[in-house]
C-alpha positions in Angstrom: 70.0 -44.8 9.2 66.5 -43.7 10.7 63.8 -46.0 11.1 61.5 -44.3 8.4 58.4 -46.6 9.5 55.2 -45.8 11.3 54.6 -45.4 14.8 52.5 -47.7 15.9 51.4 -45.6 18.8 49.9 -43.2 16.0 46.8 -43.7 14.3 47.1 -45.6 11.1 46.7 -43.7 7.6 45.5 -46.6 6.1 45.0 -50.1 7.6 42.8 -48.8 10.3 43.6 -50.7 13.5 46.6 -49.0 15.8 48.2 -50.3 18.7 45.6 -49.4 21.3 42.4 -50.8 19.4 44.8 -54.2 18.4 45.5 -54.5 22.5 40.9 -53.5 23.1 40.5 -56.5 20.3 42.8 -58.6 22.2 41.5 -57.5 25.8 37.9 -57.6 24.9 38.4 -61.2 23.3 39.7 -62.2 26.9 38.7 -60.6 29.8 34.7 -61.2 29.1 34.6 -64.6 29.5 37.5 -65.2 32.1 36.2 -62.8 35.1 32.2 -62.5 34.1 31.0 -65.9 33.0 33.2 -68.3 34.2 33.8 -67.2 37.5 31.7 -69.7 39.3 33.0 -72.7 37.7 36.4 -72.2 38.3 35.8 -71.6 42.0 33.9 -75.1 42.2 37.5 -76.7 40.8 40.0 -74.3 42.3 38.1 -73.0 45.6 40.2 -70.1 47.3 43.0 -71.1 44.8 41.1 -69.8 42.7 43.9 -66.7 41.9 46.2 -69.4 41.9 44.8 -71.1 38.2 44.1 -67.6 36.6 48.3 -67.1 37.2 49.1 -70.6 35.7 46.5 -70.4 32.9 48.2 -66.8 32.3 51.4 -68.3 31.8 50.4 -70.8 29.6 48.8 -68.6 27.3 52.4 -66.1 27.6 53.8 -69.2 26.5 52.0 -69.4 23.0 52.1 -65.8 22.9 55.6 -66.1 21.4 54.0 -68.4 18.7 52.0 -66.0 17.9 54.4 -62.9 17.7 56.9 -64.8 15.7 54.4 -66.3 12.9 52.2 -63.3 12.9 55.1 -61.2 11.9 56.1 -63.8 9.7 52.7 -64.3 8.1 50.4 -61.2 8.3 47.1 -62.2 7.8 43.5 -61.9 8.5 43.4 -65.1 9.0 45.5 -65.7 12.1 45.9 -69.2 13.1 44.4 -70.1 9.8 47.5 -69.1 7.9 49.6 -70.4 10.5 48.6 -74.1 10.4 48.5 -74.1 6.9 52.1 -72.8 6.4 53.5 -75.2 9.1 51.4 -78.5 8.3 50.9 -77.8 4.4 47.7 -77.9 2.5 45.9 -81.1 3.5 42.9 -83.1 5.4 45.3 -82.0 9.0 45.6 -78.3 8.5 42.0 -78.3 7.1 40.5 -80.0 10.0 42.3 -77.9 12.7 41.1 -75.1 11.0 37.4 -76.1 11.2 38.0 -77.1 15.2 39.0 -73.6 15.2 36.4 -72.1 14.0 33.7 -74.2 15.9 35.8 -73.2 19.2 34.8 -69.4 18.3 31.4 -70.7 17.4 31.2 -71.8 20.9 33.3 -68.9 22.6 30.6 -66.7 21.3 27.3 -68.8 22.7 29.6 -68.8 26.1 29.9 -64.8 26.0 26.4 -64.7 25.1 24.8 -66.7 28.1 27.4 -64.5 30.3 25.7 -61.2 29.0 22.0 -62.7 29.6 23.1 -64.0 33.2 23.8 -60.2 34.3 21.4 -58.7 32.3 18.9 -60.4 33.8 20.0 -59.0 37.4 18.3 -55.6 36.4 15.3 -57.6 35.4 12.0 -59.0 37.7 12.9 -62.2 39.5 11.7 -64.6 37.4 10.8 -63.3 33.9 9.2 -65.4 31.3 11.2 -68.4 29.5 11.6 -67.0 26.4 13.6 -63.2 27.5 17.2 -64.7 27.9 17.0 -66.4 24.7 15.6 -63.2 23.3 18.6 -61.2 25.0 21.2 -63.8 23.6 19.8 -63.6 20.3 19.9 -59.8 20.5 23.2 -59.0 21.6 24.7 -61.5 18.5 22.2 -59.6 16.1 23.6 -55.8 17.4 27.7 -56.7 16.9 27.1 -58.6 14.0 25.6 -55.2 12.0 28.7 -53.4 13.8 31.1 -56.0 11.9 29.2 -55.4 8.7 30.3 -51.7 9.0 34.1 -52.5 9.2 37.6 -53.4 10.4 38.0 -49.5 11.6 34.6 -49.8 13.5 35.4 -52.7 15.3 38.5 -51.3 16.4 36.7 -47.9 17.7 34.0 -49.8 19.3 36.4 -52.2 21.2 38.6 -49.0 22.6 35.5 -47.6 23.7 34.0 -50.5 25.8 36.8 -51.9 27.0 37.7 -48.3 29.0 34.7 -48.7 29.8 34.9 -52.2 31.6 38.7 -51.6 32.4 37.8 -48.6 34.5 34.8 -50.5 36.7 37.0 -53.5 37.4 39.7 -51.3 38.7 37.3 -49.4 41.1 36.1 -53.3 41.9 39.7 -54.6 42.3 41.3 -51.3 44.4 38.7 -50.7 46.7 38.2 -54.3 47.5 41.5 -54.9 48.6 40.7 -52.8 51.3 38.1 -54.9 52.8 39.4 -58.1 52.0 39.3 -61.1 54.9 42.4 -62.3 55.1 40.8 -65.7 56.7 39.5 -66.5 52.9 43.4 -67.4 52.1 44.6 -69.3 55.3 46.4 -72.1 53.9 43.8 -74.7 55.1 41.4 -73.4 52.6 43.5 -74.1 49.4 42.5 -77.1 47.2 45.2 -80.0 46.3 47.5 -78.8 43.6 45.2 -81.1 41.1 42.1 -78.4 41.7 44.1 -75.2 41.0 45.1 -77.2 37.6 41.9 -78.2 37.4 41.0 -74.3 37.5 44.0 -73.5 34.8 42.3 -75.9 32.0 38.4 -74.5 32.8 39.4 -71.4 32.8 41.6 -70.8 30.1 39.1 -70.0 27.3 39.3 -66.7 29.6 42.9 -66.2 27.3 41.9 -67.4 24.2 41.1 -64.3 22.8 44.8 -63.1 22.3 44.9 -65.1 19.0 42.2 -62.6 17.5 45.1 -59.8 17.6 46.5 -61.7 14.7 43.2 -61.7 12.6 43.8 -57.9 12.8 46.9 -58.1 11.0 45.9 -57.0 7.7 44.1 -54.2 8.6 47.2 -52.8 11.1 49.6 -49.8 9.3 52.8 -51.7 10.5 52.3 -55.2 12.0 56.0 -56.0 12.3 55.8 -53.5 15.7 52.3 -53.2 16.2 51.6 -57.1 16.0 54.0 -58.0 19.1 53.4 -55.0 21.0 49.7 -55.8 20.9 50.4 -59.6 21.6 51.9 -59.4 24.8 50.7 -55.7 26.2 47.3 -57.7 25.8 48.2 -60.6 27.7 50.6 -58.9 30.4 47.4 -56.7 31.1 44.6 -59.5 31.2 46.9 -61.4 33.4 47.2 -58.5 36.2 43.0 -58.0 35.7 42.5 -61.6 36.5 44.8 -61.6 39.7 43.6 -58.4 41.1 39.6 -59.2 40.7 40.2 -62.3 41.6 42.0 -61.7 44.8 39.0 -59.2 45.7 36.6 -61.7 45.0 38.1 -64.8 47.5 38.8 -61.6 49.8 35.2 -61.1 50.0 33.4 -64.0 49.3 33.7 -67.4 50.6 33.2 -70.2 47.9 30.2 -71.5 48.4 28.7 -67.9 47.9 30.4 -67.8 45.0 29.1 -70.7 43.5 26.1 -69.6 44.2 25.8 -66.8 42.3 27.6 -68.7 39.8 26.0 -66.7 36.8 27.0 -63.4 38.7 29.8 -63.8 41.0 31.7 -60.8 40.2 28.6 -58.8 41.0 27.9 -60.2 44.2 31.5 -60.0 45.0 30.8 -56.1 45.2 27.8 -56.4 47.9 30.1 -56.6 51.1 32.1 -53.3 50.6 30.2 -51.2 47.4 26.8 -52.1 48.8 23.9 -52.6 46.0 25.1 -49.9 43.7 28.5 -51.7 43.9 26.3 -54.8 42.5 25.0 -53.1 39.7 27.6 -50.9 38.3 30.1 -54.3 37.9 26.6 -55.8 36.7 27.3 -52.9 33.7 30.7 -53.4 33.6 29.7 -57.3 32.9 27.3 -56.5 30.1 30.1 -54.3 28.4 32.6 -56.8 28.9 30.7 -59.7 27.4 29.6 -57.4 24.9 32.8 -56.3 24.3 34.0 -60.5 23.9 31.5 -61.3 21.2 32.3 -58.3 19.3 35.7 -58.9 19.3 35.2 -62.6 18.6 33.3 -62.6 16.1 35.3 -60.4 14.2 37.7 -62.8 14.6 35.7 -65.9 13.6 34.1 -64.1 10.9 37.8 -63.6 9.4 37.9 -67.0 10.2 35.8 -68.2 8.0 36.5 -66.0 5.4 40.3 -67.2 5.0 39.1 -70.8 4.9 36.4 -70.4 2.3 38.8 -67.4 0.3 41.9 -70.0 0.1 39.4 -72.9 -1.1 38.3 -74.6 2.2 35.0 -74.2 3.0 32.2 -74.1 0.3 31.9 -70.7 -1.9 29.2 -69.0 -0.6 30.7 -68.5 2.9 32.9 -66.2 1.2 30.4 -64.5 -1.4 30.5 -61.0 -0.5 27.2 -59.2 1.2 27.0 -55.0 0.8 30.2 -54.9 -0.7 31.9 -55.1 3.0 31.9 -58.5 5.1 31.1 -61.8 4.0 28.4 -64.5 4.1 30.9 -66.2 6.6 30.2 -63.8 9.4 26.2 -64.2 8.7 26.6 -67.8 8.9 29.2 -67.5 11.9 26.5 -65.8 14.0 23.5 -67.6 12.7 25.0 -70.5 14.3 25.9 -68.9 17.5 22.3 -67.9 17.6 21.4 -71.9 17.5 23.6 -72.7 20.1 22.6 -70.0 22.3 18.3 -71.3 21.8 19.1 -75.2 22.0 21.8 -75.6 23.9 22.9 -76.1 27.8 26.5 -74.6 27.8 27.8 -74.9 31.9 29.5 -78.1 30.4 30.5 -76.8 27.1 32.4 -73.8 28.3 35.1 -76.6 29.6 35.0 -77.9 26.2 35.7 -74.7 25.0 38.9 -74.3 26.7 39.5 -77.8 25.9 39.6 -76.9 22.2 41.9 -73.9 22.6 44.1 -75.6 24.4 44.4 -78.2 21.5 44.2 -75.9 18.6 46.8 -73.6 20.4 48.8 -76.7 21.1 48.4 -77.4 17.1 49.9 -73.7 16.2 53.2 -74.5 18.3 53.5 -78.0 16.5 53.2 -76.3 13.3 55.7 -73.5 14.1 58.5 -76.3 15.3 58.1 -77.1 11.5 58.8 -73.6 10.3 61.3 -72.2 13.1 64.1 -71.4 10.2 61.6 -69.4 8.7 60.3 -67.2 11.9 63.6 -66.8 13.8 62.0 -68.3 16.8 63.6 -70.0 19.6 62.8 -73.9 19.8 62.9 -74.7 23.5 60.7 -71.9 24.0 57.7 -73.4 20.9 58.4 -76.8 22.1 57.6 -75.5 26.2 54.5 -74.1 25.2 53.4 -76.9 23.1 54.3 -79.0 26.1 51.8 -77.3 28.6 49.3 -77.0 26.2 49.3 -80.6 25.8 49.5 -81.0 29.6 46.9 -78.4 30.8 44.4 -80.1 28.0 45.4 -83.2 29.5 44.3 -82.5 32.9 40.8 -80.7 31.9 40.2 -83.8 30.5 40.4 -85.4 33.4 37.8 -82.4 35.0 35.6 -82.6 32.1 35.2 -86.3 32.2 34.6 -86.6 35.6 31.9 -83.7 36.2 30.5 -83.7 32.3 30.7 -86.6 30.3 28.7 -85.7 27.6 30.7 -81.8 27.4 34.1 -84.9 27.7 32.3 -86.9 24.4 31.2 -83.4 21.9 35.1 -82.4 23.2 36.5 -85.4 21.5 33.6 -85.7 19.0 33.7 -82.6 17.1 37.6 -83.3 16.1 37.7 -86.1 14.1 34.4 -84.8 12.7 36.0 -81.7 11.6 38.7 -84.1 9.9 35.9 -86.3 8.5 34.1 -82.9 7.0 37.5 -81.7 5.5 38.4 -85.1 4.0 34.6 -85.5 2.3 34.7 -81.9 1.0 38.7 -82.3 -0.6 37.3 -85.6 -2.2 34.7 -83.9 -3.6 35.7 -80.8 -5.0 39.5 -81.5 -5.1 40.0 -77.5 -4.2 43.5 -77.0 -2.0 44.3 -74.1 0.8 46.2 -71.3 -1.1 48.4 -69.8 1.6 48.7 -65.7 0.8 51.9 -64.0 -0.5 
């Protein structure tokens, strides 16, 4: 008998999101923060290795890709993760407070794509300019994608296609005319850290694959996630992985790493200098600000559905979910209202690793789940249990990073956790409402 179903590789009559836009949510959610803001970090742990960590921390995140597939198929939701923890773990103080960690690790994701976009837009800007511009730009770029999530699911969707061709096509000019002048000196064995710095690398850096999880929070607004929802998943990652490699190879190729680090806040940019000259610097400058645009709009769409599922299935207080306009909730006005606050008060060189940090855990909290559902999903258990192995591992060894360069990122890490359980516990005591998982 024919398969009567929707091709996914068609426009959608109804949900809105195809497979193309679900691969620009899930590229957009990655490849902003990975190659444009983090850049210089990850060469202070990793040094010419630095290739090396953005191949292991690709892995890793292949690894829970699987998760993903399997319980997104499963569990359609817009919820993602949400829905995920709550099927596995049950309705309770555990699944709750994972869910808040979750949604503070967008809350934080975002602030770390903002500060990326203010870094390069600065570049086109007088040396110097006065104190209060980069907050202003951080503030402003949160305020612009937040009205383009009020407008819609579809308009995300179109928006992220559009910048993400437009990002994709400068990092592959960066990436295939820099291999030409590459210096093959910058990878002479003698160079290359000890096997603890390119791991070191793989844990700060792996916020740069977080974003695959937000193809999930599309799920309800895809024709045919049963196809689309896999496709998406792993075309995403398979991609980001081969973008990180390439521009990263270009960049050791070109730079040596202590020019890297110091132009920590626009390495990829100065990366271009040797072989694209000045107008090299400022068209991957643009590419930046598209790609970092491009990561908060896709993130916050994400978090927004975040913390719509939580306060929809009887988490979070009521008026996260009260509806504004008729179209998106009070959670996404409260999602970025908070961003904003992080990106005017806060310092966040040491919170990015505490970003990754989280992921790492809450990703590592998905796979746990799933071993408790595997009957249900079909999927293999040596392959969830692997994954939820090398999250564990990876976030062990950032850890080790983050307390030895940033003990207070180390502390808010391990802080905001059983905080988040603390806040889930008080609020279930207090209202006795329970998570409704969706049919």
């Amino acid at each position: 008998m024919a398969d009567s179903s929707p091709d996914p590789l068609k426009p959608p009559a109804a949900g809105g999101i195809g497979l193309f836009a679900a691969m620009a949510i899930g590229i957009g959610g990655m490849v902003g923060a990975g190659i444009f803001s983090i850049l210089g970090v990850v060469a202070q742990a990793a040094g010419s290795g630095m290739w090396l960590s953005f191949l292991v921390g690709g892995v890793v995140a292949l690894l829970c890709t699987y998760s993903y597939a399997k319980l997104g198929v499963r569990y359609p939701s817009a919820g993602g993760a949400v829905e995920f923890l709550v099927r596995g773990f049950g309705d309770g103080v555990l699944s709750g407070g994972i869910n808040l960690y979750m949604w503070v690790g967008y809350i934080i994701a975002l602030a770390l794509y903002a500060q990326g976009f203010v870094g390069y837009a600065l570049t086109f800007l007088p040396s110097q300019p006065p104190a209060w511009v980069p907050k202003g730009i951080g503030v402003g770029i949160v305020l612009l994608f937040t009205g383009v999530n009020f407008i819609g699911a579809k308009t995300v969707g179109r928006s992220e296609t559009f910048i993400v061709a437009v990002k994709l096509a400068i990092l592959a000019l960066f990436a295939g005319a820099g291999v030409f002048f590459i210096h093959s000196q910058n990878f002479a064995p003698s160079l290359l850290p000890p096997a603890s710095g390119i791991f070191f690398g793989a844990g700060v850096l792996f916020i740069g694959y977080e974003g695959f999880g937000l193809v999930t929070n599309a799920a309800e607004d895809m024709d045919n996630p049963r196809k689309l929802l896999p496709r998406a998943l792993y075309l995403s990652v398979i991609a980001v992985i081969f973008i990180y490699l390439s521009v990263s190879l270009a960049v050791i190729g070109n730079l040596d790493v202590p020019a890297i680090v110091a132009a920590r806040d626009y390495a990829l940019a100065e990366a271009a200098k040797p072989f694209l000259g000045n107008w090299g610097f400022k068209l991957v400058a643009v590419g930046a600000l598209f790609s970092t645009a491009s990561a908060i709009n896709a993130t916050l769409f994400g978090g927004a559905n975040v913390s719509y599922t939580i306060a929809r299935d009887g988490e979070l207080p009521r008026y996260f979910a009260r509806q504004v306009w008729h179209r998106s909730s009070e959670g996404l006005l409260i999602t970025a209202g908070l961003v904003m606050l992080f990106v005017l008060f806060f310092d966040l060189s040491g919170v990015a690793m505490m970003g990754s940090g989280a992921f790492l855990l809450i990703y590592a909290s998905v796979n746990a789940a799933h071993l408790r559902i595997l009957a249900e999903t079909g999927a293999r258990r040596w392959l969830v249990s692997f994954a939820l192995l090398t999250c564990l591992a990876m976030a062990g060894v950032l850890s080790v990073y983050i307390y030895q360069n940033s003990k207070p990122a180390f502390i808010t890490m391990f802080g905001l956790l059983p905080a988040c359980f603390a806040l889930e516990w008080a609020y279930r005591a207090r209202t006795g409402r329970v998570i409704k998982p969706r049919i």
